[in-house]
KOLTOR-441533 format. One line per 8 residues: for each residue x, y, z of N, C-alpha, C. Coordinates in nm, 3 decimals. Example, Ala and Ser with C-alpha at 12.3 -4.5 7.8 and 13.67 -1.06 7.14 Angstrom:
residues 2
1.319/-0.569/0.780/1.230/-0.450/0.780/1.320/-0.330/0.780 ~ 1.285/-0.225/0.708/1.367/-0.106/0.714/1.290/0.003/0.787
This chain:
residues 93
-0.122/0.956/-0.212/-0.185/1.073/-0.155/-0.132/1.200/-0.222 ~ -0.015/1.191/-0.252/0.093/1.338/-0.306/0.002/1.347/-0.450 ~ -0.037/1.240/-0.472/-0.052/1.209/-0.645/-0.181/1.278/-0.640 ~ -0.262/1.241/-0.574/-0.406/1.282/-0.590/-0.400/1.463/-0.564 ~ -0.325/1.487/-0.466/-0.309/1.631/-0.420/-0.244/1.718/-0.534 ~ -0.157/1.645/-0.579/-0.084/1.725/-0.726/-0.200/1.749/-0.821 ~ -0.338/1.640/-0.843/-0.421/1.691/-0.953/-0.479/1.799/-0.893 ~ -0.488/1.825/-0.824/-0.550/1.952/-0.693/-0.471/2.084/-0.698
-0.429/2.114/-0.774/-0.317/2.207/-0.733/-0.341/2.327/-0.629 ~ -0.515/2.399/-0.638/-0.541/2.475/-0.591/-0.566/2.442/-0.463 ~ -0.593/2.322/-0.441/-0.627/2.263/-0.260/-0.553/2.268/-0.181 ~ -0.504/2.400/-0.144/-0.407/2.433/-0.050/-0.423/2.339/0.086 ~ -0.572/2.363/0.154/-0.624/2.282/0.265/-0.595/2.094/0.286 ~ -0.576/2.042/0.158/-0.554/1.931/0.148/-0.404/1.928/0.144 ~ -0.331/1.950/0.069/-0.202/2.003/0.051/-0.154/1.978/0.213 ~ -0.180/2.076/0.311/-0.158/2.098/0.425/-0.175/1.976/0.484
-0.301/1.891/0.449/-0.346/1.807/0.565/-0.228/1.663/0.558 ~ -0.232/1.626/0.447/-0.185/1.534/0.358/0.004/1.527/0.415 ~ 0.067/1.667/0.399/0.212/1.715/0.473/0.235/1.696/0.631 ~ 0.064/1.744/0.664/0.105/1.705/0.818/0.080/1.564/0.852 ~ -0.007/1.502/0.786/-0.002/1.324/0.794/0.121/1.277/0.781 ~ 0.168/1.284/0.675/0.373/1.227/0.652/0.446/1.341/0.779 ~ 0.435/1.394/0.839/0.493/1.412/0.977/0.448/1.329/1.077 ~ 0.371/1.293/1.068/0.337/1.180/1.192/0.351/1.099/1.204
0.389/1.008/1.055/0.409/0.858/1.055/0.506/0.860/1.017 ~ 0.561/0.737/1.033/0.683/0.672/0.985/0.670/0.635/0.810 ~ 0.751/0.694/0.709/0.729/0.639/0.599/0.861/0.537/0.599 ~ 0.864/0.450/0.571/0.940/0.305/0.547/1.049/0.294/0.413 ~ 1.146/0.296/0.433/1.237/0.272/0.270/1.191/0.148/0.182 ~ 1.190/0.155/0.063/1.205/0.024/-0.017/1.329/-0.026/-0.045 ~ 1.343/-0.121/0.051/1.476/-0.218/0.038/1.479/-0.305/-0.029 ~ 1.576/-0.402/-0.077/1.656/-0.547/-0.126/1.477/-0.636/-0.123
1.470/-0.643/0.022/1.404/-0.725/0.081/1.227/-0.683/-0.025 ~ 1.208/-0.562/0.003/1.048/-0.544/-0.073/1.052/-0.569/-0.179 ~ 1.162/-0.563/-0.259/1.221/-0.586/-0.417/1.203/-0.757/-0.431 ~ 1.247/-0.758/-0.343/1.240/-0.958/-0.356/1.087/-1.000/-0.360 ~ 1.036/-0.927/-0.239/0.906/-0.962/-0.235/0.815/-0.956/-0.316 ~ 0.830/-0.824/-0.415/0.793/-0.796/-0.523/0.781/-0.866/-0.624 ~ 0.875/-0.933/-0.645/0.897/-0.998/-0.788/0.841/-1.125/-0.777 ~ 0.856/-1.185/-0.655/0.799/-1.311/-0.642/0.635/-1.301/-0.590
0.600/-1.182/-0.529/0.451/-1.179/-0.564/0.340/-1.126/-0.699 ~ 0.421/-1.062/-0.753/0.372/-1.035/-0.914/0.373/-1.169/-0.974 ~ 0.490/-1.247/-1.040/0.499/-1.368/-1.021/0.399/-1.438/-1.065 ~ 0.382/-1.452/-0.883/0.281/-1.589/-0.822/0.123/-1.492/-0.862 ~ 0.104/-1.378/-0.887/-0.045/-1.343/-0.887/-0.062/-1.374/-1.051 ~ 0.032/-1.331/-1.118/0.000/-1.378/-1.271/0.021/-1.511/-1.310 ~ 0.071/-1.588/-1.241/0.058/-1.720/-1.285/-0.069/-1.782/-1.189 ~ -0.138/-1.736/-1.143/-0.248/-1.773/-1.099/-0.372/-1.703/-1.165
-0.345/-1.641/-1.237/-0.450/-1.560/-1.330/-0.441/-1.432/-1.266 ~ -0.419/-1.394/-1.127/-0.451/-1.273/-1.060/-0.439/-1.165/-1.077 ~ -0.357/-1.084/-1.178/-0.258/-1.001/-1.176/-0.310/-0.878/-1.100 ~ -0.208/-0.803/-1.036/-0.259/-0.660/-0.950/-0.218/-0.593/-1.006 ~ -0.268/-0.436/-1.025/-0.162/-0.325/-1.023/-0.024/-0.314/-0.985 ~ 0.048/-0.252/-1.047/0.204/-0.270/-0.979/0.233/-0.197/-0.903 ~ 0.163/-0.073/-0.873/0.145/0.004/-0.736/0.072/-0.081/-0.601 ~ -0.003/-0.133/-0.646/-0.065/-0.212/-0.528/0.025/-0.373/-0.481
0.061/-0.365/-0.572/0.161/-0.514/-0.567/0.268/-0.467/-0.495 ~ 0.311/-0.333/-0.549/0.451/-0.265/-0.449/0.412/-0.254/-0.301 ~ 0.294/-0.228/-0.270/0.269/-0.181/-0.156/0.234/-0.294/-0.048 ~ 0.185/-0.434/-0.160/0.157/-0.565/-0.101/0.300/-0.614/-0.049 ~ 0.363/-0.586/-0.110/0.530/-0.669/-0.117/0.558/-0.585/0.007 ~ 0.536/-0.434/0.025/0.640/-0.406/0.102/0.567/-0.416/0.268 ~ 0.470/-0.452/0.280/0.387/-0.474/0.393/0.434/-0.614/0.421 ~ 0.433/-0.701/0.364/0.477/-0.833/0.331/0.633/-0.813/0.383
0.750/-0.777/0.309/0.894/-0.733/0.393/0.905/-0.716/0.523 ~ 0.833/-0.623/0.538/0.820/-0.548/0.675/0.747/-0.661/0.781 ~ 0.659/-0.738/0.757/0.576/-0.832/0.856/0.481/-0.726/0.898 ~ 0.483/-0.612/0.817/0.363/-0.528/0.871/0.188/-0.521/0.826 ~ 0.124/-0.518/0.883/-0.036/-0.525/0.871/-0.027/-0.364/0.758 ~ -0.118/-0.436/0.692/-0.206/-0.319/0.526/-0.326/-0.263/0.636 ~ -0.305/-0.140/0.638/-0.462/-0.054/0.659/-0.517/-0.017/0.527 ~ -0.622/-0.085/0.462/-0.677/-0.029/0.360/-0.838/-0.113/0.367
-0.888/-0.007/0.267/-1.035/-0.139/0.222/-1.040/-0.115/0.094 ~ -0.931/-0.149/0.032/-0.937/-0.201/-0.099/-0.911/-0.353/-0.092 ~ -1.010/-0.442/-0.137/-1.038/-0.555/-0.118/-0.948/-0.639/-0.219 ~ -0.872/-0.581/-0.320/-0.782/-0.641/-0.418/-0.643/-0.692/-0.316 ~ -0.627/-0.647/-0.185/-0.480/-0.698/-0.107/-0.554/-0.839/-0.092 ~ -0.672/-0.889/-0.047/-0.730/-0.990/-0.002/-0.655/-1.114/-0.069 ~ -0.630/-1.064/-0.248/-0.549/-1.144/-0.292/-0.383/-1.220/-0.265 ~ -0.371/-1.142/-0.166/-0.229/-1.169/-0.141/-0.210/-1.258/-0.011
-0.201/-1.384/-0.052/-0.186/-1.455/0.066/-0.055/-1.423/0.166 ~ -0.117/-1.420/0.273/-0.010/-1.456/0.386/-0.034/-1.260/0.428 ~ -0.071/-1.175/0.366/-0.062/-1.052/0.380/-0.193/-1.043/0.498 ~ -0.154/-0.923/0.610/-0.248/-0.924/0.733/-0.291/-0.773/0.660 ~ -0.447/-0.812/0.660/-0.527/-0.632/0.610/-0.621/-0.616/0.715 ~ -0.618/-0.455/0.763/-0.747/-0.438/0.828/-0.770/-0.339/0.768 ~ -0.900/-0.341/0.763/-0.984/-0.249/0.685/-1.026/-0.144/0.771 ~ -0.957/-0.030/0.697/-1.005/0.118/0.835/-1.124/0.140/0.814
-1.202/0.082/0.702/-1.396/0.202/0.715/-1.475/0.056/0.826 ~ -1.377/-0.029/0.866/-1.483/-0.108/0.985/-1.462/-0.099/1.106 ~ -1.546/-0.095/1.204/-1.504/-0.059/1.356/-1.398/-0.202/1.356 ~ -1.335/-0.187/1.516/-1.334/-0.327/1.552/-1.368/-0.385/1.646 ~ -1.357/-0.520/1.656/-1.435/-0.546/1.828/-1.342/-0.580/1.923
């Protein structure tokens, strides 16, 4: 999010919105544990032909550490077995 806002420089309004989002949530450390996870899910996606981004692989691993559910609808986590995704652009029932 910081990344996209930095090409923005002039988007003060986003800037703002983006600062007050990371006040509300909890951002999570990368520990031992996401590091492990990491390496052994890069790994297992390239020896299966899969390979991900290594930003998205970081973010798979560390959802994965944590036992925590991915909010996204980027459909490339789908690849990551054992990983729980819900997709925020779908209601739920």
């Amino acid at each position: 999010m910081r990344f996209g806002a930095a090409r923005l420089p002039h988007a003060t309004r986003l800037h703002n919105m983006i600062e007050d989002f990371f006040l509300r949530v909890a951002v999570l450390p990368w520990d031992s544990d996401a590091a492990q996870q990491y390496g052994r899910l890069r790994a297992t996606l390239e020896r299966e032909g899969q390979p991900m981004g290594n930003l998205d692989a970081m973010i798979g691993a560390h959802a994965l550490a944590l036992g925590a559910v991915l909010v996204s609808n980027d459909h490339a986590f789908a690849r990551i077995k054992k990983l729980k995704v819900v997709d925020w652009t779908k209601p739920r029932h």
